[in-house]
C-alpha positions in Angstrom: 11.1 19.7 6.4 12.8 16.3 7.5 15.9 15.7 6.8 16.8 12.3 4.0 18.7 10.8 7.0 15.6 11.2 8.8 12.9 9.9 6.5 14.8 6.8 5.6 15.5 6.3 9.3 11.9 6.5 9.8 10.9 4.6 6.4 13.5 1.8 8.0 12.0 1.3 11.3 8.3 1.6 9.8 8.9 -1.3 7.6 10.7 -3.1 10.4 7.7 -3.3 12.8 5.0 -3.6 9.5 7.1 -7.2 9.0 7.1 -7.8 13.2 11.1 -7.5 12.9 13.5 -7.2 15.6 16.3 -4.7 15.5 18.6 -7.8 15.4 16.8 -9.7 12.9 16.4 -7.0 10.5 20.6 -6.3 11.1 21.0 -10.0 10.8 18.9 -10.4 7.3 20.7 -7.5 6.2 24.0 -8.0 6.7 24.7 -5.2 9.0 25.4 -4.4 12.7 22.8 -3.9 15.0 24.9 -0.3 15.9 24.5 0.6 12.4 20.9 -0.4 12.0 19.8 1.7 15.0 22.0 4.2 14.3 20.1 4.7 10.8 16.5 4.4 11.9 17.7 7.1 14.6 18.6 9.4 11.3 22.5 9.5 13.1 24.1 7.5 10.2 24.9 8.1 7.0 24.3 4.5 5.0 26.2 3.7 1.5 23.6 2.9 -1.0 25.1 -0.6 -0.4 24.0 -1.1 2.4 20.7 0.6 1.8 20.0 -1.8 -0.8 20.5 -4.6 1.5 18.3 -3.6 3.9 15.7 -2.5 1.5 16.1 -6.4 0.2 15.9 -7.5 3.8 12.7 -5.7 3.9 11.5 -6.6 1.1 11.0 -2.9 -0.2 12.7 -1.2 -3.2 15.2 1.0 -2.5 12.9 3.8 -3.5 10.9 2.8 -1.1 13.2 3.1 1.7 14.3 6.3 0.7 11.5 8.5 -0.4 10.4 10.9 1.6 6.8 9.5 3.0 3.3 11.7 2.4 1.1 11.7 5.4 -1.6 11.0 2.9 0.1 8.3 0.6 0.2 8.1 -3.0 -1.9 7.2 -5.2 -0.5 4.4 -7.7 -2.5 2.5 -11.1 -1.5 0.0 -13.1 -3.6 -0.6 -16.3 -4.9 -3.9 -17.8 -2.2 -3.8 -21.0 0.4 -3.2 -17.7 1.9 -5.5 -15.8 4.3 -8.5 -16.0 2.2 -12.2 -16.2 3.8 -15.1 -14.4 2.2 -18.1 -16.1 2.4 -21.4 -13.7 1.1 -24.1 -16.1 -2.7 -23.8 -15.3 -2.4 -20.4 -13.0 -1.2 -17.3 -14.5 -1.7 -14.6 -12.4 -0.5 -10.5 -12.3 1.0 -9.3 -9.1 -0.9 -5.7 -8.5 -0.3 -4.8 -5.0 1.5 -5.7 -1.5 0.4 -4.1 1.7 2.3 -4.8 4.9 1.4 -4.5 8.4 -1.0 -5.7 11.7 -4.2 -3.9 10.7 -7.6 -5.4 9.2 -7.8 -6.0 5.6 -11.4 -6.4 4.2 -11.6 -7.9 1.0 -15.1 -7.1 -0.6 -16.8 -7.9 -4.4 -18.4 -4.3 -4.9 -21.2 -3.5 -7.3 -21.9 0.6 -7.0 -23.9 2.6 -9.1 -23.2 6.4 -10.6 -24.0 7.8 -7.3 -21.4 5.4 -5.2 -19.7 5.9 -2.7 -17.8 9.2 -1.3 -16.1 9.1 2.6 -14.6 11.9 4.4 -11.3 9.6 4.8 -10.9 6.8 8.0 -8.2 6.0 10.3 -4.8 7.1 9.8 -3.6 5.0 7.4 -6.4 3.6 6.1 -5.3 2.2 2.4 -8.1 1.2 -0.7 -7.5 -0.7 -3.9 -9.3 -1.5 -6.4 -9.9 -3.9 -9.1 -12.4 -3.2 -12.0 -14.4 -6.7 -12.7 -16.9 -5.0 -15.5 -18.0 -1.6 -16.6 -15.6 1.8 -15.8 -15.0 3.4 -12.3 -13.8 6.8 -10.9 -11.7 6.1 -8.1 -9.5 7.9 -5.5 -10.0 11.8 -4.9 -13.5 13.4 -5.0 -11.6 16.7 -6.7 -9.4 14.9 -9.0 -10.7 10.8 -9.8 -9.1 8.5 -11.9 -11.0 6.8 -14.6 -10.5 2.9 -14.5 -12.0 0.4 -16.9 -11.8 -3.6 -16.8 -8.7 -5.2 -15.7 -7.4 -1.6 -14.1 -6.5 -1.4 -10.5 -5.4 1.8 -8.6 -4.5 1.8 -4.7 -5.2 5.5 -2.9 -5.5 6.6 0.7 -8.6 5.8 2.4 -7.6 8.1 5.4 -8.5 11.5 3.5 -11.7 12.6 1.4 -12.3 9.6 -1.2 -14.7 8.4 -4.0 -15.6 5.2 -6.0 -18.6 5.2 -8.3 -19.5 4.2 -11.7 -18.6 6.1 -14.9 -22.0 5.2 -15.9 -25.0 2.4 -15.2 -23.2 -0.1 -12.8 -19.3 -1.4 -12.3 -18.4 -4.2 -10.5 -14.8 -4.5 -8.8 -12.8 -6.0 -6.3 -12.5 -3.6 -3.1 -9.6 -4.8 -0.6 -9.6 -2.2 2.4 -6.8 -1.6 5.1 -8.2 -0.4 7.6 -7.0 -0.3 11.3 -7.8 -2.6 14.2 -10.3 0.3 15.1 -12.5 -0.4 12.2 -13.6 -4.4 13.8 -16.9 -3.4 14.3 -17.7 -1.3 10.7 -17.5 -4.4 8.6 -18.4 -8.1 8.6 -15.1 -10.1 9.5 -15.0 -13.5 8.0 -14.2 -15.8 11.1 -11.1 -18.7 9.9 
């Protein structure tokens, strides 16, 4: 088992090269030396949570973030329709669901599947799904354990272990967005700027 000075060293420089960050930069952003900042993502320092929480703002991560220990099959997170805080912009109101950080491929599909759907054995390391019901009610996530979703749900869950997405019944349509690694090019159409 890793030690917490040793996850949030690793969480730290993670997050650092996800946002293409220097060493300096990230030091720089957060208020912090350069010695200290390598010092932690080595898991040799012992931070205050002060300046954990500016470097987790520098990141732009939560502090929980920074600091829990990561899975090496990610988490599964939902938020339901009636969840949720609204930002209303005159004519655009919109719900934040989701941020996902990094150099790989993101696809981002409208799915229509059927009560058979869709199972995989998992992708790449690291491979992310979520997903955004548009009409009808969906079982996402784990084949031994899915999570029911019904309009206006989303759910994110790792795409690099055994997965499923299929409809509760007749047909659901969603919004699929896919992290996938720079491996996965070729598997998918990529729409050209």
């Amino acid at each position: 088992m890793q030690s917490p000075r040793g996850f949030i060293g690793q969480n730290t420089g993670r997050f650092r090269r996800q946002r293409s960050l220097s060493v300096s930069e990230l030091a720089r952003r957060a208020g912090v030396s350069k010695a200290t900042l390598l010092a932690l993502e080595l898991g040799d320092a012992n931070p205050t949570v002060d300046t954990l929480e500016s470097i987790a703002s520098a990141l732009e991560v939560t502090l929980a973030e920074l600091v829990t220990e990561p899975s090496s099959h990610g988490s599964t997170v939902v938020q339901r329709h009636s969840e949720g805080e609204w930002n209303d912009y005159g004519d655009f109101k919109f719900r934040a669901l989701g941020t996902m950080y990094g150099s790989d491929l993101v696809h981002v599909l409208h799915g229509v599947v059927n009560e058979e759907g869709y199972t995989s054995e998992g992708h790449e390391a690291d491979s992310l799904e979520c997903v955004y019901v548009l009409s009808g009610s969906l079982l996402a996530g784990s084949p031994d354990d899915p999570i029911q979703l019904n309009v206006g749900d989303w759910a994110r869950y790792p795409a690099d272990v055994p997965h499923r997405l299929c409809a509760v019944s007749g047909i659901a349509e969603s919004l699929l967005i896919m992290r996938r690694s720079e491996m996965s090019r070729n598997l998918l159409p990529v729409e050209q700027p």
